[in-house]
C-alpha positions as CSV (number, residue, x, y, z in Angstrom):
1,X,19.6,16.4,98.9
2,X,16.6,15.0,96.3
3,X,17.8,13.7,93.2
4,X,17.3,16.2,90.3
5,X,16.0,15.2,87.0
6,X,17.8,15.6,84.0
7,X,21.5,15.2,85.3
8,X,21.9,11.7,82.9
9,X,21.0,13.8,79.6
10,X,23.0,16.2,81.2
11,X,25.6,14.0,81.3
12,X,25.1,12.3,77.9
13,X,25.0,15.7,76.5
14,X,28.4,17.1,77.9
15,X,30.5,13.7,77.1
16,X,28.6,14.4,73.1
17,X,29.6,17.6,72.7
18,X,33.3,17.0,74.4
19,X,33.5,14.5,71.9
20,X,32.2,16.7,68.7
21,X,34.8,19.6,69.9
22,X,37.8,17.1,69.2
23,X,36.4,15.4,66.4
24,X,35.6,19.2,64.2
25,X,37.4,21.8,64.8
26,X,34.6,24.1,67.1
27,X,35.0,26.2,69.8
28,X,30.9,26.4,70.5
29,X,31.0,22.4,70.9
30,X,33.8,22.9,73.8
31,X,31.7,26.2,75.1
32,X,28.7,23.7,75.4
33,X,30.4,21.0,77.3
34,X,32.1,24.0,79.9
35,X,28.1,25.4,80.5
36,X,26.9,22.0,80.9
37,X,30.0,21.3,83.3
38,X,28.8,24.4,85.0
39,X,25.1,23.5,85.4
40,X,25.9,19.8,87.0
41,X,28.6,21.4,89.6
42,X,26.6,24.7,90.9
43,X,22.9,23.4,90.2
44,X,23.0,19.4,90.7
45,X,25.9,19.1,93.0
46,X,27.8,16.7,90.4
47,X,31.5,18.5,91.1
48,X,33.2,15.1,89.8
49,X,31.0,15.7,86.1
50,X,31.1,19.2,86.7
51,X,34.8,19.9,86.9
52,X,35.5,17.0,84.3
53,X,33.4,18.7,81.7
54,X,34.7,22.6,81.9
55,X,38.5,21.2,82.0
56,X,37.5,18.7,79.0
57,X,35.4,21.1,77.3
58,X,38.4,23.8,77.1
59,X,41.2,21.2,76.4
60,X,39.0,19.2,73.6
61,X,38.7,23.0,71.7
62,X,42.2,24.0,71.7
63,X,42.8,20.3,70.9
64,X,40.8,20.4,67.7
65,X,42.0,23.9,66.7
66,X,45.8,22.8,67.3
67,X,45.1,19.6,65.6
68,X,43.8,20.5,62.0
69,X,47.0,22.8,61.0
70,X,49.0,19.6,62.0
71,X,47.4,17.7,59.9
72,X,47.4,19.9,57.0
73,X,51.1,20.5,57.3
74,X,52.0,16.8,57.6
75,X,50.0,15.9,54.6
76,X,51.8,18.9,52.5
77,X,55.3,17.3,53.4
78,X,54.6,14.4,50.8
């Protein structure tokens, strides 16, 4: 199989926007990083980034969502 173009900024792109979806609370970051995930395993053959990024990119956005109302109700204990 020839080596596609584009599957590093692919790559760069999916770990970004994994990160962004923990970091703010934003379901389209972790929607990104699934589709990109998607691309790399059915178009590139990457199933090792593929698979890492739609599991990651679901986890990191209902990470982010759970994470900011703990937060706020820790800091309205004090």
């Amino acid at each position: 199989m020839t080596e596609k173009k584009g599957t590093n900024i692919l790559i760069f792109v999916g770990w970004l926007s994994t990160l962004l979806a923990v970091i703010s609370p934003s379901i389209l970051a972790g929607a990104i990083a699934f589709c990109i995930g998607m691309v790399l395993k059915r178009d590139y053959g990457e199933n090792r980034y593929g698979m890492v990024f739609m599991v990651l990119g679901v986890v990191s956005a209902i990470f982010g969502y759970a994470l900011g109302p703990l937060l706020i109700w820790y800091m309205n204990q004090g």
